[in-house]
C-alpha positions in Angstrom: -48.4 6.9 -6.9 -46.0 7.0 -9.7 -43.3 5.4 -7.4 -45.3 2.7 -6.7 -45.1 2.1 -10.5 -41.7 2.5 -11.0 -40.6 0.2 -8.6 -42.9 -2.5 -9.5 -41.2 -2.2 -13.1 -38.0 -2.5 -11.6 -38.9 -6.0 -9.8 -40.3 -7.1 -12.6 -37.0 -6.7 -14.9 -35.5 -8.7 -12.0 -37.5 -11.8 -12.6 -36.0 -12.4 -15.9 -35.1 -16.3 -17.0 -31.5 -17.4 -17.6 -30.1 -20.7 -19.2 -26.8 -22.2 -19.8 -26.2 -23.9 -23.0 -23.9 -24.6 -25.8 -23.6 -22.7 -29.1 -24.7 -25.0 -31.9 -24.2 -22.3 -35.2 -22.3 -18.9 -35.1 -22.5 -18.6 -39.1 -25.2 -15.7 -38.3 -24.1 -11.8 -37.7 -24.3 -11.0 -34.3 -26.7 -13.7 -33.8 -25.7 -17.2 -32.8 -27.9 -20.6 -32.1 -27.6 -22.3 -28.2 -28.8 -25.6 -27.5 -30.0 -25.9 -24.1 -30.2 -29.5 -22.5 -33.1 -31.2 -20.4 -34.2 -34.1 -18.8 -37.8 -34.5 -19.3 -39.5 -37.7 -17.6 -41.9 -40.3 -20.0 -45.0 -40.0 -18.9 -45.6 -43.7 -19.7 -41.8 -45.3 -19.2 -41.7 -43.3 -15.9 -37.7 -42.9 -17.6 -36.1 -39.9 -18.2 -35.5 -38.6 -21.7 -32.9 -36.1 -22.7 -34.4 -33.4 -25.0 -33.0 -29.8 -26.4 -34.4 -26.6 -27.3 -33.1 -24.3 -29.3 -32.5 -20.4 -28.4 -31.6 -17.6 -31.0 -29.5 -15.2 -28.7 -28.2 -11.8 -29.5 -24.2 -11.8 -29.5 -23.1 -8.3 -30.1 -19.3 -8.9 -30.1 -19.4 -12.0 -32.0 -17.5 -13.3 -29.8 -18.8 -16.8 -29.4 -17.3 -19.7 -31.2 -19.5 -23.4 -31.6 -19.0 -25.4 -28.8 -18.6 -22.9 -26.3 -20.9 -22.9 -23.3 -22.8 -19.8 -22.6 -25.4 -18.2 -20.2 -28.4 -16.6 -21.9 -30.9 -13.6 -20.6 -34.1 -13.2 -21.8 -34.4 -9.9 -22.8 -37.2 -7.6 -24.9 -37.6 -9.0 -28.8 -34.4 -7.9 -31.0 -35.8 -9.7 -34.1 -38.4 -12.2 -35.4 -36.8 -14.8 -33.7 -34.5 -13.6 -31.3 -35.6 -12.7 -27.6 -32.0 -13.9 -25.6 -29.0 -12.1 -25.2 -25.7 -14.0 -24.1 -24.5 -12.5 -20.7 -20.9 -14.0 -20.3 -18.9 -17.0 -22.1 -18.6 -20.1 -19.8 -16.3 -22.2 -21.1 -14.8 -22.0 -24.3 -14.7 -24.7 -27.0 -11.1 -26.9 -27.0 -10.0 -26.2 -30.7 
């Protein structure tokens, strides 16, 4: 019975969402703002639309600089806002 449980935990942590966006604000301890890019079709215009949403992701390092694109992990809540963590630096920003 219990490992039944446990492994149905363990596929569940697998299912978790990633997205790649730029860092928009670093001024933040450990905490830094990513802008994630989409293309959401008008309903009416039948054109597409480019829209953003903003993340707050945890950055433990502070290693991330603005402009820099990053992949995020949700993850559990760290804060009132925050509820991604930055896996790995993409690219970094050209100074």
């Amino acid at each position: 019975m219990s490992g039944e449980i446990q492994t149905s935990a363990t596929a569940e942590r697998g299912l978790r969402k990633s997205l790649t966006g730029t860092v928009m604000s670093n001024k933040m301890d450990k905490t830094v703002v990513v802008a994630v890019p989409r293309r959401v079709k008008h309903p009416e215009y039948k054109k597409y639309v480019k829209s953003r949403e903003t993340y707050k992701a945890h950055d433990e390092k502070n290693e991330c600089n603005v402009g820099d694109t990053v992949v995020i992990h949700e993850c559990r809540p760290l804060s009132r806002d925050k509820r991604w963590r930055v896996t790995s630096i993409t690219r970094r920003a050209t100074a």
